[in-house]
Kinemage of the C-alpha trace (Angstrom):
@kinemage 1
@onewidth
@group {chain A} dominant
@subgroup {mainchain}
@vectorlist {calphas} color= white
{ca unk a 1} P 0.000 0.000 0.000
{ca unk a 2} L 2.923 2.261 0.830
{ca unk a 3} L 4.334 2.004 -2.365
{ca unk a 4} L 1.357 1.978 -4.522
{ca unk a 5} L 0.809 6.001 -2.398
{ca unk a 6} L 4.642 6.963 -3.040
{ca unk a 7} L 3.540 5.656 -6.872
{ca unk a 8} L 0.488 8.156 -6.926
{ca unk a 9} L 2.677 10.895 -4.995
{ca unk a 10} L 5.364 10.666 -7.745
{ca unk a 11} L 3.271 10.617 -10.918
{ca unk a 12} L 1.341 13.683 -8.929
{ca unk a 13} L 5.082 15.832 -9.008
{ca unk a 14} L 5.657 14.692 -12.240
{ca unk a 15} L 2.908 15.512 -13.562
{ca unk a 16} L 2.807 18.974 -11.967
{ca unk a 17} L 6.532 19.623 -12.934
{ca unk a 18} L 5.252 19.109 -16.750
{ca unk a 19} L 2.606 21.092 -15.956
{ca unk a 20} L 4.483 23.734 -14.918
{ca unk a 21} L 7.451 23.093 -17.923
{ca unk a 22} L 4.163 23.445 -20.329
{ca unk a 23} L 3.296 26.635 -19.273
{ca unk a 24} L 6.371 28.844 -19.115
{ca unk a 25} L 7.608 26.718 -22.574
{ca unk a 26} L 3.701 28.645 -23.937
{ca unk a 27} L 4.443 31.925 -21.856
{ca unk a 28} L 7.970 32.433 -23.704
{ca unk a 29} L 6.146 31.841 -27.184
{ca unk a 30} L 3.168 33.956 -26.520
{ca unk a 31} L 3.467 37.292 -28.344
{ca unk a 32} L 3.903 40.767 -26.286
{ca unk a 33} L 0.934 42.068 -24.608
{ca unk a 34} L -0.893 44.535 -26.803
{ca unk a 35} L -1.115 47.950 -24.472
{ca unk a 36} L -2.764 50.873 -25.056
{ca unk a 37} L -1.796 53.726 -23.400
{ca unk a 38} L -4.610 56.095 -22.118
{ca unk a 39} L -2.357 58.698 -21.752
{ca unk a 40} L 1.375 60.117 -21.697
{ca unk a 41} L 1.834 60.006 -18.274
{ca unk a 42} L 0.784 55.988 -18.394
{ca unk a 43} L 3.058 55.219 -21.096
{ca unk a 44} L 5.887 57.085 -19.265
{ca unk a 45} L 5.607 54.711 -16.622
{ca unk a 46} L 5.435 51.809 -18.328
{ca unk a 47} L 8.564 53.032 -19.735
{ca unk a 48} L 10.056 53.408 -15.992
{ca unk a 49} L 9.066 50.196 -15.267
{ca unk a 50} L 10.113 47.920 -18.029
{ca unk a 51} L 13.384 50.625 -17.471
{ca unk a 52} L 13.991 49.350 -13.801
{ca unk a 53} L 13.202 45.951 -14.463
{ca unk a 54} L 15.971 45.884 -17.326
{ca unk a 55} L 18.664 47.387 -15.577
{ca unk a 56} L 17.832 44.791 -12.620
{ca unk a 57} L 18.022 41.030 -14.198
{ca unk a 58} L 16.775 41.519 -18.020
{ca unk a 59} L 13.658 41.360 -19.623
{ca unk a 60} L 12.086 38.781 -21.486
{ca unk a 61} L 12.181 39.366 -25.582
{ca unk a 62} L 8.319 39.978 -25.227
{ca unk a 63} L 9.094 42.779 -22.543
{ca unk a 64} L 12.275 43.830 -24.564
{ca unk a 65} L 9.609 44.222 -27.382
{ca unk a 66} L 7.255 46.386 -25.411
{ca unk a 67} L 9.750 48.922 -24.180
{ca unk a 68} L 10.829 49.109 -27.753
{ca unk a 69} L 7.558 50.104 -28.758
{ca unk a 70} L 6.793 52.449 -25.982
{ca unk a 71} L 10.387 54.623 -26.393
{ca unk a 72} L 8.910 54.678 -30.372
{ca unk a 73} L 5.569 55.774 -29.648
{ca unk a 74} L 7.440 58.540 -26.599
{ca unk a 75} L 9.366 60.154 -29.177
{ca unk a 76} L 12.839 58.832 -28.272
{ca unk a 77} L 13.227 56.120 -31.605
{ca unk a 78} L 17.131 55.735 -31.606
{ca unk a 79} L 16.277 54.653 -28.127
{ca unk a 80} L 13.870 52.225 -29.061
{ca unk a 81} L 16.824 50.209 -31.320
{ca unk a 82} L 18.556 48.461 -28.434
{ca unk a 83} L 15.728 46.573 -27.141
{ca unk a 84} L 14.240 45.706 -30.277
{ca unk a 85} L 17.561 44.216 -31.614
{ca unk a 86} L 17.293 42.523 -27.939
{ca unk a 87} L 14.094 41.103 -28.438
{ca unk a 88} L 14.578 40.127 -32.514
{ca unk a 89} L 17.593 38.384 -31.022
{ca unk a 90} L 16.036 36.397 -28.187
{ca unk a 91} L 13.189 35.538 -30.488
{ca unk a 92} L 13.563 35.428 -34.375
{ca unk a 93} L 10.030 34.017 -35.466
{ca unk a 94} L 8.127 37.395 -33.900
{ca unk a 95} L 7.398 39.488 -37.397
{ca unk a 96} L 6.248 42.462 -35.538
{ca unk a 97} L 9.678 43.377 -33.966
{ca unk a 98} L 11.202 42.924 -37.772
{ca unk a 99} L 8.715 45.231 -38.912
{ca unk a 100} L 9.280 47.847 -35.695
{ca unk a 101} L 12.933 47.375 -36.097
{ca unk a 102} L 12.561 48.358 -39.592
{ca unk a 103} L 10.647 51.810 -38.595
{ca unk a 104} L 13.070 52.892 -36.002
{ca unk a 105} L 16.231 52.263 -38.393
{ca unk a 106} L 14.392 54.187 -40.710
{ca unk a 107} L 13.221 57.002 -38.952
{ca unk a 108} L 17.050 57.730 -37.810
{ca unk a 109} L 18.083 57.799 -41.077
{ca unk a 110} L 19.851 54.604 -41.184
{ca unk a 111} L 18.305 52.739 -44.141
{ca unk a 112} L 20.680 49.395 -44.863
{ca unk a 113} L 19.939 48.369 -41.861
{ca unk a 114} L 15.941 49.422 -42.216
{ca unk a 115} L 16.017 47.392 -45.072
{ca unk a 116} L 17.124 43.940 -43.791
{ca unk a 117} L 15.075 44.391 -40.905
{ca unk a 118} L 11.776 44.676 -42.986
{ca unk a 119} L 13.300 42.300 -45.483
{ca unk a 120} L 13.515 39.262 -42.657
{ca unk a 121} L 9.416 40.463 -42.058
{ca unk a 122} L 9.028 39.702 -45.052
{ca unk a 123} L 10.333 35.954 -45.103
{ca unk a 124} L 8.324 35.256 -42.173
{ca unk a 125} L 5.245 37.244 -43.395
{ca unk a 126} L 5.160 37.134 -47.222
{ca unk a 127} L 1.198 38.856 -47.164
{ca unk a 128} L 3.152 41.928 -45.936
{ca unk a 129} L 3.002 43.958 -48.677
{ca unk a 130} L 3.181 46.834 -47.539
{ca unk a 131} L 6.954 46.893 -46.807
{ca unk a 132} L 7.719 45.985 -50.075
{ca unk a 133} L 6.672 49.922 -50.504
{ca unk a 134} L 8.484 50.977 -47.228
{ca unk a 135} L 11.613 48.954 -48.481
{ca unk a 136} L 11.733 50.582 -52.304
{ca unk a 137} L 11.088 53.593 -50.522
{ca unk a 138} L 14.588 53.139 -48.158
{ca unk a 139} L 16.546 51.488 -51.657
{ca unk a 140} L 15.771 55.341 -53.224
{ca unk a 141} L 17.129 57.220 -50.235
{ca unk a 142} L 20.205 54.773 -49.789
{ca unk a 143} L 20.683 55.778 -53.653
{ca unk a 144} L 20.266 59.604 -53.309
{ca unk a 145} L 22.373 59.452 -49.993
{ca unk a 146} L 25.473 57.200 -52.454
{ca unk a 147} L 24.640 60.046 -55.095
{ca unk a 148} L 24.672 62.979 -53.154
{ca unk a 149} L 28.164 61.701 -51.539
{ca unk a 150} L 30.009 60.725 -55.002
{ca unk a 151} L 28.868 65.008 -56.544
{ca unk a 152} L 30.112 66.511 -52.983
{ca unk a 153} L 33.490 64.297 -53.380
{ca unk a 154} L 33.668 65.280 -57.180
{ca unk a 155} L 33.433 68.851 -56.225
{ca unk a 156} L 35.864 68.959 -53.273
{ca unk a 157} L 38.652 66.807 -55.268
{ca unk a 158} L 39.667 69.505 -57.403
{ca unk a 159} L 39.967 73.005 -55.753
{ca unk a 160} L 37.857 75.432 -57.223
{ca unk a 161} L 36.315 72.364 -59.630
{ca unk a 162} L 33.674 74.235 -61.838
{ca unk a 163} L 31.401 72.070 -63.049
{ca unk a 164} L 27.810 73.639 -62.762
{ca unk a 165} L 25.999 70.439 -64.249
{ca unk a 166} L 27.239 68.781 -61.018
{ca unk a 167} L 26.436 71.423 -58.981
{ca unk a 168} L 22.976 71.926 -60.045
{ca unk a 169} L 22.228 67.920 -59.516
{ca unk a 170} L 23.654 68.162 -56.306
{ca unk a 171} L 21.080 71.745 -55.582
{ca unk a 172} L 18.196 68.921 -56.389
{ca unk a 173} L 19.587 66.666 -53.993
{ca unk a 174} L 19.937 69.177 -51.186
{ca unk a 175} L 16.128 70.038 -52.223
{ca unk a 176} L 15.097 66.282 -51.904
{ca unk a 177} L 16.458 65.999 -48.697
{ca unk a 178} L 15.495 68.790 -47.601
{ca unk a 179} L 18.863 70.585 -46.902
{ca unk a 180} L 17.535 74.115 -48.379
{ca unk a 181} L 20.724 76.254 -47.308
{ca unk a 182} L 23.029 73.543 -49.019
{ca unk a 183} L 20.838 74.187 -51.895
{ca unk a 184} L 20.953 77.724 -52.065
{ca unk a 185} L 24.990 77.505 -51.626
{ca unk a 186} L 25.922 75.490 -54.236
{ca unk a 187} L 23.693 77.628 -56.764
{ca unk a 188} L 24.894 80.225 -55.919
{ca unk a 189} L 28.692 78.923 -56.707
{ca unk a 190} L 27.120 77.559 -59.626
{ca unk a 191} L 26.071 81.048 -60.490
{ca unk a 192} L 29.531 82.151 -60.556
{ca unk a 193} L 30.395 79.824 -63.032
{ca unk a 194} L 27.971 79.892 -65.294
{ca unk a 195} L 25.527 83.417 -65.470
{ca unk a 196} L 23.510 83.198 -68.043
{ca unk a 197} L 21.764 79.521 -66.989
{ca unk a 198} L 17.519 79.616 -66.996
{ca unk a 199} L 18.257 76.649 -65.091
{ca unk a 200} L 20.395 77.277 -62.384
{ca unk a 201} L 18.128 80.893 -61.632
{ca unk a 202} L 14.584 78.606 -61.797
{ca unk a 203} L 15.974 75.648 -59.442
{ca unk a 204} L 16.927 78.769 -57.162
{ca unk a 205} L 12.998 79.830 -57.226
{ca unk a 206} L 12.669 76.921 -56.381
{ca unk a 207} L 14.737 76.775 -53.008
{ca unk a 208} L 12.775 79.796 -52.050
{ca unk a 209} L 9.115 78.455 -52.947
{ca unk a 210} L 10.371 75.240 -50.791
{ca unk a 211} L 10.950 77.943 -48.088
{ca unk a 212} L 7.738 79.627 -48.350
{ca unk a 213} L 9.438 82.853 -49.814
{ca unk a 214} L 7.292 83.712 -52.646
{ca unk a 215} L 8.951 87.098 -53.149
{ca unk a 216} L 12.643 85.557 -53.593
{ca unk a 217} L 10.924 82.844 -55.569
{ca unk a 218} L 9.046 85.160 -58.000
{ca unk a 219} L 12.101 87.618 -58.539
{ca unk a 220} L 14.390 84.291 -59.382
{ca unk a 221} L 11.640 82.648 -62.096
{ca unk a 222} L 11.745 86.256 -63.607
{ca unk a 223} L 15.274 85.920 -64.399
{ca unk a 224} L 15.010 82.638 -65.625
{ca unk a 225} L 12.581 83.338 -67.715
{ca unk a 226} L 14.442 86.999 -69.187
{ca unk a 227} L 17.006 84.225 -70.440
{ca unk a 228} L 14.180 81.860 -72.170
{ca unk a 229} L 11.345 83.944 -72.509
{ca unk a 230} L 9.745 81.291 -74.767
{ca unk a 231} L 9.822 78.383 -72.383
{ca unk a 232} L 6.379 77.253 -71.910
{ca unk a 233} L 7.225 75.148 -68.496
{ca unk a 234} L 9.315 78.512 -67.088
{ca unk a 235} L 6.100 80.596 -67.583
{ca unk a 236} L 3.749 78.755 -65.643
{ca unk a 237} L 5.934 78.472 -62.983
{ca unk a 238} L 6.151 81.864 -62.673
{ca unk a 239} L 2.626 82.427 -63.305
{ca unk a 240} L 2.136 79.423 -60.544
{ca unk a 241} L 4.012 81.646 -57.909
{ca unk a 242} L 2.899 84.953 -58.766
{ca unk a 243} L -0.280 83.432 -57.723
{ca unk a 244} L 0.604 81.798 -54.608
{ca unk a 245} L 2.422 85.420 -53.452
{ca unk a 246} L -0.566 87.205 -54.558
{ca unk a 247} L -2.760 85.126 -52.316
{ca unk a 248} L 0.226 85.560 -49.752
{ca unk a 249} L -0.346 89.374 -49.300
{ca unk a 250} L -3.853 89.165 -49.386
{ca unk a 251} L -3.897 86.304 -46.765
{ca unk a 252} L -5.658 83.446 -49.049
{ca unk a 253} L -3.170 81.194 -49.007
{ca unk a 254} L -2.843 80.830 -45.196
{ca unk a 255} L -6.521 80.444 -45.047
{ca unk a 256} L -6.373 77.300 -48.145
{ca unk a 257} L -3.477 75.832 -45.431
{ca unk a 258} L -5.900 76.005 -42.699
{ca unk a 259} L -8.158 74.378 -44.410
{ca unk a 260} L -6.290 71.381 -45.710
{ca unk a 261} L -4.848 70.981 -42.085
């Protein structure tokens, strides 16, 4: 009889060990806890608590996930890479830290690695297609930022290198990227070399319209134009921004803004 009880006693820790094995094996599969934040103040200390609890013995990839998402949705992104590399690392299979990976590479400008994040989403989520999109859209900037490098080297090789052709691609660049000043700069060099270009005086307008300065953008398209006064395309750009100053002045144009905010 005493051995038939230590039998049951036995097969009762066994089974409760397996029991037990069965449900943390589940728990570390089971995907991060969807949260949503009622307000800033709760999602700043979530933050402070998944914060503490990482600097004290880790955090689960599910956890590392979460805080990755919270610095993201916070404002502080290039934070928000360290865990997320954490968590893609402790767990592979999980397509939504690919996918937020992806984002926060990309939204700090670093798009090689944006790109292989959202390309291993894609192996293990083929429907996403979606970041096919978000991936062409990082191959064009990686190609802008290689272009945009080679014309600045080209023009910095040779002291006083004159080549306006570069230097106006390299304006359109700046403009793409949004580095107006850089823009302006270089045209005006390019200016220097080369006085009498429609071109170089009509991407200049268009620096200025970029900036909102309708005045500067006008008076540029007018010289432009004074060197091909027969260019249909140069004439209703000017005509374009004589309207959008005119409705400047008179305060239409803020009002349209308002409206289409």
């Amino acid at each position: 009889m005493k051995k038939v009880l230590k039998l049951i006693v036995v097969l009762i820790c066994v089974v409760a060990v397996s029991a037990v094995v069965v449900y943390y094996y589940h728990k570390k599969d089971r995907p991060p806890e969807v949260v949503d934040y009622k307000d800033f103040a709760a999602l700043q200390k979530d933050v402070e608590r998944l914060e503490a609890a990482r600097g004290k013995h880790g955090l689960s990839w599910q956890d590392n996930y979460r805080l990755g998402i919270a610095y993201i949705q916070s404002g502080r992104v290039e934070d928000a890479i360290a865990p997320l590399e954490e968590s893609r690392k402790l767990n592979q299979s999980f397509v939504k830290t690919h996918e937020s990976l992806g984002t926060a590479y990309f939204r700090t400008g670093r798009m090689k690695e944006a790109i292989d994040a959202w390309q291993n989403a894609m192996k293990l989520n083929p429907e996403a297609k979606f970041l096919e999109e978000m991936v062409s859209m990082a191959k064009d900037k990686v190609e802008v930022d290689e272009r945009l490098a080679s014309l600045e080297a080209k023009l910095k090789e040779v002291p006083g290198n004159a080549d306006w052709h570069k230097m106006l691609e390299l304006s359109a660049l700046y403009m793409q990227t949004g580095r107006l000043p850089d823009a302006r700069e270089i045209l005006d060099r390019a200016l220097k070399v080369k006085k009498d270009s429609a071109e170089i005086y009509d991407a200049m307008a268009e620096t200025h319209a970029l900036g909102n300065d309708f005045e500067g953008a006008v008076s540029y398209e007018k010289r432009a134009l004074k060197l091909k006064p027969k260019d249909p395309r140069l004439k209703q750009r000017l005509a374009e921004m004589e309207k959008i100053l005119a409705g400047v002045k008179t305060g239409d144009f803020h009002k349209k803004e308002e409206k289409t905010e």
